[in-house]
N, C-alpha and C positions, 0 to 999 in steps of 0.2 A: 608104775607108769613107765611105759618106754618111751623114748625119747631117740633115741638110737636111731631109730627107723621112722624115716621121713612119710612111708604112708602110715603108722601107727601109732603118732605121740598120745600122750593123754587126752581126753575127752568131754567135754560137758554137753549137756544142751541147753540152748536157750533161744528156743522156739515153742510158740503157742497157737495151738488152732484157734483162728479167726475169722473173721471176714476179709476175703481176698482183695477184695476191692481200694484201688488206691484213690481215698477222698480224703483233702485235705480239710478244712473247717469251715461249713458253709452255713448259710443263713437260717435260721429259723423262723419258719411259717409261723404268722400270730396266729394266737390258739382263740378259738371261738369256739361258741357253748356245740357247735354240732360235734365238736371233738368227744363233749363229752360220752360215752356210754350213757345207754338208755336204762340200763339196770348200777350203776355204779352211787352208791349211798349216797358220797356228797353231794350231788345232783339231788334227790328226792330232799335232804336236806337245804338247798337253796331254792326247793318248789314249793315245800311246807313254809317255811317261812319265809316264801314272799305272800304266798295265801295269806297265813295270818295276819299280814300287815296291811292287806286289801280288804280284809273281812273284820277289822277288826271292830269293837263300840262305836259303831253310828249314829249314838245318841249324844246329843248338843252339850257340850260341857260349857257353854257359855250363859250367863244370865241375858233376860232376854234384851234390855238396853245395854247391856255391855260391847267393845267392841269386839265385833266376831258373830254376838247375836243374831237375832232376825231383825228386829226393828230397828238395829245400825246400817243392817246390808238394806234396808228400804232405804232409808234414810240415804247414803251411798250412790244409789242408784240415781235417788230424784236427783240428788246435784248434780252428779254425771251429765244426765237428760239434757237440762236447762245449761249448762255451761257448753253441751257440745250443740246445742241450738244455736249459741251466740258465738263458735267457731274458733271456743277456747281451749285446746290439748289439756287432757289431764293425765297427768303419771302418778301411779300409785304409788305410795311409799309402801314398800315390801316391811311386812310388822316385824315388830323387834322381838326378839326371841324373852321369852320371859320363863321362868323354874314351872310353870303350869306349861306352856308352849314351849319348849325348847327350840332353838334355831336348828336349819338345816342339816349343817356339818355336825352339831351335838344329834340327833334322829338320824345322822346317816351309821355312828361311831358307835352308838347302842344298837342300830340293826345289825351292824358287823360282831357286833360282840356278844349278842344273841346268836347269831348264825354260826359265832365259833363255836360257841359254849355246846350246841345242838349237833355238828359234826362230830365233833371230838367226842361228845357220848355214842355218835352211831358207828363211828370208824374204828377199825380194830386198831389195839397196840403195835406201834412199828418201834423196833432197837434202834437205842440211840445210835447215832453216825459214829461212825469211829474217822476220830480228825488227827491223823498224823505224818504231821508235818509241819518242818521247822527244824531248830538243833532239839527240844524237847520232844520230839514224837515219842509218844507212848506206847507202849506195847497193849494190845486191846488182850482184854480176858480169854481164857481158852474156848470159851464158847462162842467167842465169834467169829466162827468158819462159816463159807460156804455150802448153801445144805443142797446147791443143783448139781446135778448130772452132769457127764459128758465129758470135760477133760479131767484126768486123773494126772497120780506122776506117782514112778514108783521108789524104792530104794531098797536097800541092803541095808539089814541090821546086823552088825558088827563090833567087835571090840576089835578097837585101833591097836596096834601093836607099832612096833617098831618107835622113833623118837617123836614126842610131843610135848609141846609147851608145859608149864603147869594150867593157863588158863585156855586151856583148851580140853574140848570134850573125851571120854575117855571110850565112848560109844556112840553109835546115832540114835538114842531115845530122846535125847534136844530136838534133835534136826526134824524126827520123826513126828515130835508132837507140836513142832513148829505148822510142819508141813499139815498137819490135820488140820491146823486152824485156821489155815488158809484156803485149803483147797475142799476142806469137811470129812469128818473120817473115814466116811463109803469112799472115798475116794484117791486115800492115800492106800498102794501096793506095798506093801511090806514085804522085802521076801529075805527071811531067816537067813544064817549062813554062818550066825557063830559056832565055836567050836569043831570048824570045819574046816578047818588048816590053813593056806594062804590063799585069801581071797583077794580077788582084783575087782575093787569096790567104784571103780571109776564108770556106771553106766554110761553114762555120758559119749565115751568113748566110741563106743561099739554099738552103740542104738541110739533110733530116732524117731519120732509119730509126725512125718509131711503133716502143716496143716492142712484142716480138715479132712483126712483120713480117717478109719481106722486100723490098719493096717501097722504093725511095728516092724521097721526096719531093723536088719540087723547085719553087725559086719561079716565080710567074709575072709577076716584076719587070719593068717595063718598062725599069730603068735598064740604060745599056750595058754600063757594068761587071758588074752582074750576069748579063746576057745573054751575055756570053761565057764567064764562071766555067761556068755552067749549061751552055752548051754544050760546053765542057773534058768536062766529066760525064757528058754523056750519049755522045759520043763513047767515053769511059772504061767506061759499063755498057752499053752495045750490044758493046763485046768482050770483056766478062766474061762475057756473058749475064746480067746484073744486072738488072732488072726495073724501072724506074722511073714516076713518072707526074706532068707537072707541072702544078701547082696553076692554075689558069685566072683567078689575083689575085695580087695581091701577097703575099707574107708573109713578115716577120722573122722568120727560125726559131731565131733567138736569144734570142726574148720567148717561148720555148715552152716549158717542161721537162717532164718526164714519168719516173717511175720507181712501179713497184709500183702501177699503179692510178689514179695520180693524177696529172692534166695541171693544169701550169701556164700562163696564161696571162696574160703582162706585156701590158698598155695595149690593153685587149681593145676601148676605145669606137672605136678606127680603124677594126673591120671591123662591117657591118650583120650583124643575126641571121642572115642564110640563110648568109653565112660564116661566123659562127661556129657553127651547127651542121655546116657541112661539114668546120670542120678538127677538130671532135668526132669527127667520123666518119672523120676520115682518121688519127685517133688511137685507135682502136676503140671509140669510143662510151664512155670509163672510166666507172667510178662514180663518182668526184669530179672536180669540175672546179673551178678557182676561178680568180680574176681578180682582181690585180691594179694597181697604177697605179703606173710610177715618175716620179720626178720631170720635171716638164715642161722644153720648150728654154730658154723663160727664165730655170729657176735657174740660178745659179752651179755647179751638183753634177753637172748635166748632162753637163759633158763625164767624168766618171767614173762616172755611172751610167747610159748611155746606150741601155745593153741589159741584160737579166736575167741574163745570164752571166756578167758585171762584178760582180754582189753576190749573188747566190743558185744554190746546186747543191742538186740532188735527189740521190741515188745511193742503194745498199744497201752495210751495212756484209759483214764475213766471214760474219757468223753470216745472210747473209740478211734484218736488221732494216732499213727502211728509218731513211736520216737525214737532215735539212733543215739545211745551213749555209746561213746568212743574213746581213748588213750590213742593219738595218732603215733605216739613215740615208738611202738611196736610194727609199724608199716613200716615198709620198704618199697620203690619202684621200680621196677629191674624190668625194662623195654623189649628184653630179649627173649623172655617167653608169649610175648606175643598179646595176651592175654589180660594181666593187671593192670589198674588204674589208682590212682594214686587217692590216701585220704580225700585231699582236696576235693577232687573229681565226684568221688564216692558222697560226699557230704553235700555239694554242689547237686548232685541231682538225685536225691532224698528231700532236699529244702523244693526244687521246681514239683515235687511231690505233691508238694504239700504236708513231711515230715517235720517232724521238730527233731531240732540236731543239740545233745548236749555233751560239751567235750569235759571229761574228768581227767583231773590233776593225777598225777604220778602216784602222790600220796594217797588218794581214793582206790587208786589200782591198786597198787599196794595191800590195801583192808579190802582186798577183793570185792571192790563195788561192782562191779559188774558181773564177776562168777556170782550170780545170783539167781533167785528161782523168782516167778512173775505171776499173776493170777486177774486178770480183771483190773488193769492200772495198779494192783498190788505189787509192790516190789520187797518180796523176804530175799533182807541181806545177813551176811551171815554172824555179825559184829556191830557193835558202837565201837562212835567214836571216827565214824566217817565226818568232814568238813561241812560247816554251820554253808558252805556255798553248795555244796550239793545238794545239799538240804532243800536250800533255797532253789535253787536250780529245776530239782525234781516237783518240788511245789508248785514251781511256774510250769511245770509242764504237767502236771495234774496226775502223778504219778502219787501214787501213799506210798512213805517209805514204811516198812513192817521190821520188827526188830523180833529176834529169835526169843524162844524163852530161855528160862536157866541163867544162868550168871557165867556158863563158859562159851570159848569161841566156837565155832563151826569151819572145822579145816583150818588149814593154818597156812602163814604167809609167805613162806618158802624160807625163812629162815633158820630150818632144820632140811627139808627137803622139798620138793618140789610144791610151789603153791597148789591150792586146790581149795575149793568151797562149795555150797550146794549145788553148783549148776554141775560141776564134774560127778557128784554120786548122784545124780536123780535123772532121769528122764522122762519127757512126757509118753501118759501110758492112757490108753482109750477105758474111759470107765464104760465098763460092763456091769449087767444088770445084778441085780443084789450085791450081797458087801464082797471084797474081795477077800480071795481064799489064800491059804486054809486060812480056819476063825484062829485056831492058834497062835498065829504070829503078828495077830493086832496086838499093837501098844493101848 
C-alpha cells in the first residue's frame, strides 16, 4: 500500500450495481387476488378447495324432527307467518355450535388448515431463511450462497507474507470461500498469483464496476505496484471476455463509493475539473454527486483513515432502501477547496433521500466494520466480535450481518501495518457467462 502519494493510497471497493433510483420507503399496495398469477399453484390450491367446500354432502345429516330438519324449518316458518301478521319482529337466534355442527370460527380454522395442509403438498421446498442478526448471528452453511447471475467480485489468491497476527489468515481461501457463499461460486473470480513474487493484493485500489455497467475500470497509476496489479486484470478480463477500459490518470478507486444514484467522492481537490467530470461520466453521470475530505497525511488519524473504505459504506439494505454507515471522526472540512461538505451535510441530505444513516463507533472501525463486502442487504464482515449496537443497529436497518468462515481474521487492524479487510482485496467484477476461468484456480 502507498500512502505516500496522495492520488495513490490504498484501495477497496464498496460499491454495488443496483437500482439507480433514489426511493425512500413507500407504501404498499394491498394485495388482491388479481395479483395473483393465473398459473401459480397456491392459487389452483385455494380454487380446489373452495370447490370442495361448495360441493361437498348435500345430504341432510339432521333427523327429520330434529332442529335443523325439515319438519322444524316448517314448523319455523308458520310461526314466523303468524307472528309477522300481528307485526311482531322476530330475530333469530343464530344456533349454537355443537361437536356434529361446529361454529363458524371452528369451520373457518379447519378450512385454513385443510388449505395449508393442501399447498404445502403442491408447493416446492423453499431453504429455510437465514436470520442473522443480533450479537449471536450465525454464520449460515456453505451452501447457502446465491446461485443468480450478474454481479460478481473477484480476488487474488495469495500467501500473505510479511507481518501477521497469529489470529489472522495465512492466505485468502477463508476470504474466498467466504465470498462463494455469498455471492455463489459461478461468481466468485479467483485469479492465482501465488508463488509469484510480490504481489499488490489491494484490488480495490486500482479498479472499480460503476453500477450497473459492465465495464471494469481501471487505474492509470503510474506506480509499479499498481502497474502490475492492473495488468494481473486485464490479463484476467481479455479471457473472460470482461470488457474493461483504463482510466488515462490516476485514480483511488477507493476514495470512490457509489450505491442507488449517488457517487462518493473522498479528496476530490487532487483531480482538476476536466477529471472530475470525466470520472462523473465514467460513473453514469448520477444525479448526486458529493465530495468529501478526509483527514490530511499530517494527522495522527491518517494512518487509519487513509482511504474512504476505512470509515464509510454505501450499500442497499433487503428491502432495497439505500443505507450510509459512517465514522465521521475521519472527515475533515477545509472550505478552501471549494468543493467538500461536511459529515453533517452529507448525512443531512442522504436522510432528505430517504436513506437510512448508521454512525459506527471508533471501536467498529477499528474491526474494520465497514472495509466490508455487501451482497443483496448481506453484509460479509471480516471478524467477530464487532458491538452487540451495531448489531442492533444493522438489524434495524435490515441489513444481515454475515460472518466469515474459519476461525481466523480477514486482514488485520493496522496494528502491524496498514489496516485492510475484504473491501481492499476484492472488487466488483461483472459475472460473465459460464464459470469463470481458468477452472484451475477455483477453491
Amino acid at each position: 500500500m502507498n500512502k505516500s502519494s496522495p492520488a495513490s493510497p490504498r484501495l477497496p471497493s464498496t460499491r454495488t450495481p443496483h437500482d439507480q433510483s433514489l426511493v425512500g420507503p413507500g407504501a404498499t399496495p394491498p394485495f388482491t387476488p388479481a395479483d395473483l398469477p393465473s398459473n401459480l399453484t397456491l392459487a389452483a390450491c385455494l380454487y380446489l378447495s373452495v370447490q370442495g367446500s361448495q360441493h361437498s354432502n348435500t345430504q341432510s345429516r339432521f333427523k327429520p324432527n330434529q332442529v335443523g330438519g325439515k319438519d322444524h324449518a316448517r314448523k319455523r316458518d308458520h310461526v314466523r307467518h303468524q307472528l309477522g301478521k300481528q307485526g311482531i319482529p322476530l330475530q333469530d337466534v343464530p344456533p349454537q355450535p355443537t361437536e356434529e355442527m361446529p361454529g363458524a370460527v371452528t369451520r373457518s380454522l379447519n378450512w385454513l388448515r385443510n388449505l395449508a395442509s393442501t399447498a404445502a403438498q403442491q408447493l416446492p421446498s423453499w431453504p429455510a431463511p437465514l436470520q442473522m442478526t443480533g450479537a449471536h448471528a450465525a454464520t449460515p452453511p456453505d451452501d447457502a450462497h446465491d446461485e443468480s447471475t450478474g454481479q460478481g467480485i473477484a480476488i487474488f489468491r495469495y500467501d500473505i507474507k510479511g507481518p501477521r497476527q497469529p489470529d489472522e489468515t495465512r492466505n485468502q481461501d477463508e476470504a474466498i470461500r467466504s465470498l462463494k457463499r455469498l455471492f455463489g461460486p459461478q461468481n466468485v473470480h479467483v485469479i492465482d498469483v501465488r508463488n509469484q513474487g510480490g504481489v499488490y493484493p489491494y484490488l480495490a485500489n486500482v479498479a472499480d464496476l460503476p453500477e450497473g455497467t459492465t465495464k471494469l475500470l481501471l487505474s492509470g497509476s503510474a506506480d509499479p505496484a499498481y502497474q502490475d496489479t492492473v495488468q494481473r486484470l486485464k490479463v484476467y478480463c481479455e479471457a473472460n471476455g470482461t470488457p474493461y477500459e483504463q482510466v488515462p490518470f490516476p485514480i483511488n478507486f477507493a476514495n470512490i463509493l457509489q450505491a442507488k444514484g449517488v457517487l462518493l467522492v473522498a479528496d476530490a481537490h487532487y483531480f482538476n475539473p476536466s477529471q472530475l467530470q470525466q470520472i462523473q461520466r465514467y460513473y453514469g453521470n448520477p444525479r448526486h454527486v458529493l465530495y468529501m475530505r478526509l483527514v490530511p497525511f499530517d494527522d495522527p488519524l491518517h494512518e487509519e483513515c487513509f482511504d474512504i473504505d476505512l470509515t464509510a459504506l454505501l450499500m442497499e439494505n433487503t428491502l432495497g432502501q439505500g443505507v450510509a454507515l459512517y465514522n465521521r471522526k475521519c472527515f475533515v472540512l477545509d472550505p478552501r477547496d471549494g468543493l467538500s461538505i461536511s459529515p453533517d451535510q452529507a448525512i443531512g441530505f442522504l436522510k432528505a433521500q430517504g436513506w437510512i444513516t448508521i454512525e459506527v463507533s471508533d471501536a467498529d472501525r477499528h474491526l474494520l466494520a465497514l472495509n466490508a463486502v455487501f451482497h443483496k442487504g448481506k453484509l460479509l464482515v471480516t471478524r467477530k466480535g464487532l458491538s452487540e449496537k451495531f448489531l442492533q443497529d444493522a438489524a434495524a436497518a435490515h441489513i444481515e450481518v454475515v460472518y466469515p468462515v474459519g476461525d481466523k481474521k480477514i486482514g488485520h487492524d493496522g496494528s502491524l501495518t496498514n489496516p485492510y479487510g475484504l473491501g481492499c482485496i476484492t472488487v466488483p467484477f461483472h459475472k460473465t457467462s459460464g464459470t469463470p476461468s481458468p477452472k484451475k484456480d477455483e477453491f
